[in-house]
LUMMAR-160257 format. One record per residue (C-alpha): residue number from 1; x, y, z; chain. Coordinates in nm, 3 decimals. Layout:
N
     k         X         Y         Z   c
   NUM         X         Y         Z   A
...
This chain:
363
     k         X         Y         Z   c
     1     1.554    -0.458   -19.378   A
     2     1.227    -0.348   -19.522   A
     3     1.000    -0.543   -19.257   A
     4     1.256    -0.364   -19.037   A
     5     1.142    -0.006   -19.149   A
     6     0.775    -0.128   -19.187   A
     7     0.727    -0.272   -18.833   A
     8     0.979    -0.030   -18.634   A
     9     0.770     0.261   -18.645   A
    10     0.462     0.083   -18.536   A
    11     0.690    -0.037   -18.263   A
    12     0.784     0.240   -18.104   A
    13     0.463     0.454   -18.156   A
    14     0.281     0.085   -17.976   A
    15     0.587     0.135   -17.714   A
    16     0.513     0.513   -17.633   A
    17     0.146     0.540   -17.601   A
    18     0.176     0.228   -17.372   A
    19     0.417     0.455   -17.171   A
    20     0.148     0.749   -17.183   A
    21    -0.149     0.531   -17.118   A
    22     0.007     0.362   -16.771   A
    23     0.097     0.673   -16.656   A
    24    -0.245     0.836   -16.699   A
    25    -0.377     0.516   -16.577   A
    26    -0.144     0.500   -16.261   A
    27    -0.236     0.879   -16.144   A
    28    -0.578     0.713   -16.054   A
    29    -0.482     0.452   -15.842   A
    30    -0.606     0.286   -15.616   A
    31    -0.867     0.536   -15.701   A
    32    -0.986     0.821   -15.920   A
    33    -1.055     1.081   -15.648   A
    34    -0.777     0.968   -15.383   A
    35    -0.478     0.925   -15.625   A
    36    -0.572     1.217   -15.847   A
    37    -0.608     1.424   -15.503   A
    38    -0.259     1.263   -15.331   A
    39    -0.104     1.421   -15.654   A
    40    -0.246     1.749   -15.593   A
    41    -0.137     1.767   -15.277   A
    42     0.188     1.591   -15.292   A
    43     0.292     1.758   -15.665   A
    44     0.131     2.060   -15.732   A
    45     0.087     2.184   -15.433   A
    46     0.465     2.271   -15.373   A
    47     0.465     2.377   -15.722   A
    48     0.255     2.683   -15.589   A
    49    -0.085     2.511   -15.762   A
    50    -0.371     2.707   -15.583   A
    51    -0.601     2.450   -15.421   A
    52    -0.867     2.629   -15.666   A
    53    -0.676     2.539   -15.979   A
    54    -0.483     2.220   -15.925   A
    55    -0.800     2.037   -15.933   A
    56    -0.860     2.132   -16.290   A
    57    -0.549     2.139   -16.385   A
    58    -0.473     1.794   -16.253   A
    59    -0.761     1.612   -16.434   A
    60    -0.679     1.794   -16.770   A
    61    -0.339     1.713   -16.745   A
    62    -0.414     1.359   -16.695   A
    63    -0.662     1.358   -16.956   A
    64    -0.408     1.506   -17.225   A
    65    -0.142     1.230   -17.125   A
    66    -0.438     0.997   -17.183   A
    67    -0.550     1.170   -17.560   A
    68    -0.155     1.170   -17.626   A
    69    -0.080     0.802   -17.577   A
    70    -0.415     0.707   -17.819   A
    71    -0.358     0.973   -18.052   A
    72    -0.008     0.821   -18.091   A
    73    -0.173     0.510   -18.241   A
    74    -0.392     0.676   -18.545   A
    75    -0.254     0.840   -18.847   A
    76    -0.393     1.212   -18.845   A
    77    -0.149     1.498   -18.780   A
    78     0.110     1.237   -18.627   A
    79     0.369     1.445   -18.739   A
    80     0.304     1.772   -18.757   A
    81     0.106     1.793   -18.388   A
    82     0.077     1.448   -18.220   A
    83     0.466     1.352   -18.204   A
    84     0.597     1.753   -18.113   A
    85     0.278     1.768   -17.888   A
    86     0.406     1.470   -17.690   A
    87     0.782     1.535   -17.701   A
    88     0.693     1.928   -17.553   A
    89     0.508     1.754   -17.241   A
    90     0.824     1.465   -17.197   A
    91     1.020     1.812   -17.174   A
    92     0.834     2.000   -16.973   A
    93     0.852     1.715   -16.711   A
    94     1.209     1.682   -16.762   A
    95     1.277     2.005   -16.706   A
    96     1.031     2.060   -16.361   A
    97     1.233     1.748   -16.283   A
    98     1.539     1.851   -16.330   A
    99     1.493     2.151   -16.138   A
   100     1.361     1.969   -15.854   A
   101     1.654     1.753   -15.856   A
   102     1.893     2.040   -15.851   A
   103     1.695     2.155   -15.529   A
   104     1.583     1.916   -15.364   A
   105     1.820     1.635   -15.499   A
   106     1.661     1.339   -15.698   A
   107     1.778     0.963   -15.526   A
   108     1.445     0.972   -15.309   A
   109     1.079     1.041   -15.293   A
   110     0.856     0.953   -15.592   A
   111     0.823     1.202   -15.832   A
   112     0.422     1.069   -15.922   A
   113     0.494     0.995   -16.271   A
   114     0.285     0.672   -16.205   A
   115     0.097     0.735   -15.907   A
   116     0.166     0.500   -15.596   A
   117     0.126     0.241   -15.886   A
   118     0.528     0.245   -15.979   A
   119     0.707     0.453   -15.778   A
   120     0.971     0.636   -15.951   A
   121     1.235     0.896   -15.786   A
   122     1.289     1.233   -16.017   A
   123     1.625     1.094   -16.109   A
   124     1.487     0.784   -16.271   A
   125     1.202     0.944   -16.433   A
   126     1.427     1.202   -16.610   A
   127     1.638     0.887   -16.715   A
   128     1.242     0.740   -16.857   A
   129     1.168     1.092   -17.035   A
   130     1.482     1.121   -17.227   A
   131     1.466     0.762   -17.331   A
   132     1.104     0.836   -17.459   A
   133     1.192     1.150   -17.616   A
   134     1.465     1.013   -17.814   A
   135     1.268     0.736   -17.896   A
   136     1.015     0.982   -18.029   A
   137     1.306     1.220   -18.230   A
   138     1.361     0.885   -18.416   A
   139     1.019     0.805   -18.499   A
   140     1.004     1.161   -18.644   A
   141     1.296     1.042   -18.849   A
   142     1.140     0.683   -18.950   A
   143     0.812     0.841   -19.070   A
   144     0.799     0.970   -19.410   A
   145     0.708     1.288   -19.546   A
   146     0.335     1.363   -19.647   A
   147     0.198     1.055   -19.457   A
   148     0.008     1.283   -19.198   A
   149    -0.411     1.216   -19.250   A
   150    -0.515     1.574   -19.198   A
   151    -0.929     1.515   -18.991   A
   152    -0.860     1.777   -18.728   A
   153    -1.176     1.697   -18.528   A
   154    -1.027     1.302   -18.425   A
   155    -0.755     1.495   -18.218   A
   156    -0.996     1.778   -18.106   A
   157    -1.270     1.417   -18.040   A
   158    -0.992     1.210   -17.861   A
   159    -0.866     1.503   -17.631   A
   160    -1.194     1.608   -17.536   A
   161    -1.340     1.251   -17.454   A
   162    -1.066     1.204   -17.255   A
   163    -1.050     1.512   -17.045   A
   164    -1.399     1.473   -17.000   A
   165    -1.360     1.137   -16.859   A
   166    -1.137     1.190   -16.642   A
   167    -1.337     1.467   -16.484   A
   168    -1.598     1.194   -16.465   A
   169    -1.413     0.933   -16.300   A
   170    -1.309     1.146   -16.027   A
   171    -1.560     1.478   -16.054   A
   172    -1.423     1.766   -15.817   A
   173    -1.606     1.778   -15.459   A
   174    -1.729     2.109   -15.303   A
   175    -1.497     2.198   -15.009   A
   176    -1.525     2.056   -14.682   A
   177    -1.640     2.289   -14.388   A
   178    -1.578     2.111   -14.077   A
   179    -1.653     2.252   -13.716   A
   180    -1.394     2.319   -13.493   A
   181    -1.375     2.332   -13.112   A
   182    -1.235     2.529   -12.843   A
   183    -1.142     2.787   -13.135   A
   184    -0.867     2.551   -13.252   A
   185    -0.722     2.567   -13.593   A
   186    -0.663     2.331   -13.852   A
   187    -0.267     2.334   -13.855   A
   188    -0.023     2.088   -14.041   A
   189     0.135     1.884   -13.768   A
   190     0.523     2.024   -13.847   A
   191     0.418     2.346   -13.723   A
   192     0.310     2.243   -13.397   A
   193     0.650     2.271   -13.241   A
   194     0.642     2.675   -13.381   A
   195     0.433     2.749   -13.020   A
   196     0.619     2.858   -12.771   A
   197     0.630     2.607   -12.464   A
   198     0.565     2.892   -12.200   A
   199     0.293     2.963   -11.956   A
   200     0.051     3.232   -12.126   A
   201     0.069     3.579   -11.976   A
   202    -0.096     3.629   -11.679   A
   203    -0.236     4.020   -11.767   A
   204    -0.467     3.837   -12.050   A
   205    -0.676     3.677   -11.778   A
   206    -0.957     3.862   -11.650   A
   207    -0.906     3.954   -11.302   A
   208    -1.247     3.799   -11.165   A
   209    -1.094     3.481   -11.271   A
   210    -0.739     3.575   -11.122   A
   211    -0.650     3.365   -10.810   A
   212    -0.641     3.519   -10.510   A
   213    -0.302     3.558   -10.309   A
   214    -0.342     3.285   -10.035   A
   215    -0.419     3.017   -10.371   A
   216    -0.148     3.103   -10.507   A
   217     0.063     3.077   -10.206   A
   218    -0.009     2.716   -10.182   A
   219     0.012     2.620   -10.538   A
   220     0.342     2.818   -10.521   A
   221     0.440     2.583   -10.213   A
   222     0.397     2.242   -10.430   A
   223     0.704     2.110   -10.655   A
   224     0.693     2.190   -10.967   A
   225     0.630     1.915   -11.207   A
   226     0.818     1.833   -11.506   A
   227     0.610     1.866   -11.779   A
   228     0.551     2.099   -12.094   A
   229     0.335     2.442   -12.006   A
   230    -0.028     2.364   -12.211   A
   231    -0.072     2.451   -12.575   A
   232    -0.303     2.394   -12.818   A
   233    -0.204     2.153   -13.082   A
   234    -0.458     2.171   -13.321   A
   235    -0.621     1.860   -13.289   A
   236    -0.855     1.948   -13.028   A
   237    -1.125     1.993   -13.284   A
   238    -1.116     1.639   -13.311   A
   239    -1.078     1.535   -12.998   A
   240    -1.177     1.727   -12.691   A
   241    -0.905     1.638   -12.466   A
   242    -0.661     1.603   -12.719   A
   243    -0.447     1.872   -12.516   A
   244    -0.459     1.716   -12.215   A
   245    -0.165     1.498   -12.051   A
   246    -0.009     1.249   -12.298   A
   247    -0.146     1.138   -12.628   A
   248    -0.110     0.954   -12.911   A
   249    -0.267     1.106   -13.243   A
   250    -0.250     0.913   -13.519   A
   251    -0.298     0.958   -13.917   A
   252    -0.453     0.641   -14.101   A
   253    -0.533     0.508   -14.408   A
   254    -0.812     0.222   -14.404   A
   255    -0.697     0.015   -14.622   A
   256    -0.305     0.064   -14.542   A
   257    -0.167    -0.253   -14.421   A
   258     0.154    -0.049   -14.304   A
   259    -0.142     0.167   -14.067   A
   260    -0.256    -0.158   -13.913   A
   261     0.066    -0.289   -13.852   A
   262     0.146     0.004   -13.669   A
   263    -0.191    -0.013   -13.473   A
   264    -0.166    -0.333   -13.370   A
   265     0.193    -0.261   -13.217   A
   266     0.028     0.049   -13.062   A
   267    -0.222    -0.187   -12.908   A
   268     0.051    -0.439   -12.854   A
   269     0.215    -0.161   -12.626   A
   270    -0.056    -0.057   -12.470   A
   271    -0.159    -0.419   -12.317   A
   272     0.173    -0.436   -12.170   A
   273     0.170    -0.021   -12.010   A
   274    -0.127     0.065   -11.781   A
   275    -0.009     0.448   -11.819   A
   276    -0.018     0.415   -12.165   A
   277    -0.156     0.744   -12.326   A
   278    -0.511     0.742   -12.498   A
   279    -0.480     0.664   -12.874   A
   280    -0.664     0.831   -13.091   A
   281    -0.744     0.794   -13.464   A
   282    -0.777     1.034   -13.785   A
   283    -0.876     0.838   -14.093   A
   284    -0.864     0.966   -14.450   A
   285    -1.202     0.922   -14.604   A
   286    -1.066     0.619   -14.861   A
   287    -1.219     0.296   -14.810   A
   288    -1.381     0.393   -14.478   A
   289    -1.581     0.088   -14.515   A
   290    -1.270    -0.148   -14.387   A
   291    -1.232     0.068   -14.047   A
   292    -1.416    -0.220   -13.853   A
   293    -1.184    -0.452   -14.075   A
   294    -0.850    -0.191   -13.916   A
   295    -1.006    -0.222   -13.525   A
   296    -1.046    -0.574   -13.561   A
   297    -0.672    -0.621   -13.703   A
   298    -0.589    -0.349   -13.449   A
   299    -0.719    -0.542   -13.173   A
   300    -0.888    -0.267   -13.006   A
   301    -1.122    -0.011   -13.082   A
   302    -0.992     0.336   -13.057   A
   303    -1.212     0.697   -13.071   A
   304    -1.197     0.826   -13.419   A
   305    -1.291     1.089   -13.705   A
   306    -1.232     1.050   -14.084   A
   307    -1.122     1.363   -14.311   A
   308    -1.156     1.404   -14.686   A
   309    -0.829     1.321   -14.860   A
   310    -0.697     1.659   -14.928   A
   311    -0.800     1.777   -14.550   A
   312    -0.610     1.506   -14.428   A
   313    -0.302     1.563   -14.655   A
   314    -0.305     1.922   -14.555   A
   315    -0.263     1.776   -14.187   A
   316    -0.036     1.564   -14.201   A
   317     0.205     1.757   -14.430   A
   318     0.255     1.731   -14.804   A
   319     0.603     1.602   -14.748   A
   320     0.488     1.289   -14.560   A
   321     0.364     0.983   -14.567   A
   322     0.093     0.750   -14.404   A
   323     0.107     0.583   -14.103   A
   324     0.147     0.904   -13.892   A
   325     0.170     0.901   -13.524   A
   326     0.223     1.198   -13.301   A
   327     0.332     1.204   -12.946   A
   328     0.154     1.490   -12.763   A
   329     0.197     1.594   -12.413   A
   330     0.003     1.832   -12.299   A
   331    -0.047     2.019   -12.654   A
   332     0.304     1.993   -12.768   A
   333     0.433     1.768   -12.975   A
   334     0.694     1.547   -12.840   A
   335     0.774     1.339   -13.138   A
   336     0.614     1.208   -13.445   A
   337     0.674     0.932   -13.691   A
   338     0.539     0.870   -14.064   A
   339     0.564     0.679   -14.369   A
   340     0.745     0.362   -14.416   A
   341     1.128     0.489   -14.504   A
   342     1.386     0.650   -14.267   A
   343     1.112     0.844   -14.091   A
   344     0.837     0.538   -13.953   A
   345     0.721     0.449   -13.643   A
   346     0.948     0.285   -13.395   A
   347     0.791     0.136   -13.105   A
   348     1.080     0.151   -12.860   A
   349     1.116     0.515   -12.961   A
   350     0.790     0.583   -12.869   A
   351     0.829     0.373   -12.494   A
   352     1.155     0.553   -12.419   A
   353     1.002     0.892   -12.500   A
   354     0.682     0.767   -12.278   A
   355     0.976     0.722   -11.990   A
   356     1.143     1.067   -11.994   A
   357     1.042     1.379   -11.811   A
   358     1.030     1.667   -12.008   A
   359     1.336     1.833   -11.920   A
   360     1.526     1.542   -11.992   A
   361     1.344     1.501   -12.309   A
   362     1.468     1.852   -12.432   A
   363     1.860     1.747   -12.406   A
């Protein structure tokens, strides 16, 4: 019984600051800057995180968890500030949790507790926190009174070193300005169906350019075709004749195997359809070294830009996933795919879409 109450404590204070230490770790991979940015986007952003202040607030966060799960291993102030410091940030994740759950419900999705590393849903990771937190009440309990060491600077030493290298390991990058085209905007891809699919009002075009009554007799003479008016999608910054006819726009990650999967079936497709629509490719800037590596898999080369992480998260939506792929016709978009779950790309979607006219696409 006494090695019992000798060893347990040492046990579970091992136990939790492993528990602290993989999740810090885990919010930085694959790596630093990507993950740490994928959780801005993906976490804090819906939280109503400013873009100024989630990237501070990220890395110190991550750098606390960090100082917690060490600090949880020496003897100063365990008890009086290292144990209630850590059991106040297990609750304040249950409870954003729990609150997300009762929204949003919590049986899918990954809640980022570890990154892309071990992906959790909400549910499960309250489940993990209140484990923990008991775990930690009972420590409290094990520990006897008076034991705390009492050097205030190792905690103030620890917390710093670690926030600091965090901020190191994935230092904040100025803002991207990118140039745009045709006056096109930057817009995230689910509110591309928001324009309305109607011809644009005739009085807004200068009358020199106006056509003249006999043109417009004949064009009025031809059968209409069956396709969507023109709009502008967004992506014609990127691509110049991204809103012209059919296209396919997709959202990759180098280094995704699930992307190049979905590539090569695209180019799969495409051997076998002459009309197949031009592919076209938006990379996030991770690992941009393997895009010859993607073509290659790919079997074909397709026209391409790369965006910086958060750019690219912003434009493919916050709610979704890589591989992305967007069927546009003529501006609009006709139907998109992402991720890997309920929501991924389906070839023979995409070729019966390809087959419809637009009116019959709209039933």
């Amino acid at each position: 019984m006494e090695n019992i109450k000798k060893y347990l404590p040492w046990a579970l204070r091992i136990l939790i600051s492993f528990l602290f230490l993989i999740s810090a770790v885990a919010k930085m991979y694959p790596s630093p800057y990507f993950a740490i940015s994928t959780f801005e986007v993906k976490q804090l952003y819906p939280m109503g995180f400013s873009e100024d202040f989630a990237v501070f607030f990220s890395r110190i966060l991550i750098g606390i968890e960090f100082a917690l799960g060490l600090l949880l291993l020496q003897p100063h102030f365990l008890k009086r500030i290292v144990i209630p410091a850590t059991l106040l940030m297990l609750i304040v994740f249950t409870t954003h949790l729990t609150i997300d759950t009762i929204q949003n419900g919590g049986n899918s999705g990954n809640c980022g507790c570890f990154g892309s590393l071990l992906p959790m849903t909400p549910i499960e990771a309250i489940i993990k926190n209140v484990i923990a937190g008991a775990l930690l009440i009972y420590l409290l309990y094990l520990l006897p009174k008076n034991t705390d060491k009492k050097n205030f600077w190792v905690l103030t030493t620890v917390t710093f070193a670690s926030v600091l290298m965090i901020f190191m390991l994935a230092p904040i990058q100025p803002k991207a300005v990118e140039d745009t085209a045709d006056d096109a905007t930057v817009l995230p891809i689910e509110t591309l169906e928001a324009f309305p699919a109607q011809p644009a009002d005739s009085s807004a075009v200068p009358a020199a350019e106006a056509k003249t009554a006999e043109t417009a007799a004949v064009e009025a003479a031809k059968p209409a075709t069956d396709e969507p008016a023109p709009q502008k999608s967004g992506y014609a910054q990127y691509f110049s004749k991204a809103d012209q006819g059919k296209k396919i726009i997709c959202l990759f990650v180098p280094g995704c195997d699930h992307c190049r999967d979905v590539a090569k079936e695209l180019t799969e497709m495409r051997a076998k359809n002459k009309n197949f629509p031009e592919v076209s490719v938006l990379f996030m800037n991770e690992e941009p070294e393997k895009i010859p590596e993607f073509f290659k898999f790919a079997g074909a080369d397709y026209p391409y830009k790369v965006l910086e992480v958060i750019p690219f998260w912003k434009l493919l939506g916050t709610s979704k996933d890589t591989p992305g792929v967007i069927y546009l016709w003529n501006g609009n978009k006709i139907k998109e795919w992402d991720g890997i779950n309920e929501k991924k790309f389906v070839g023979s979607e995409l070729q019966n879409a390809l087959k419809k006219n637009y009116s019959e696409l709209k039933k």
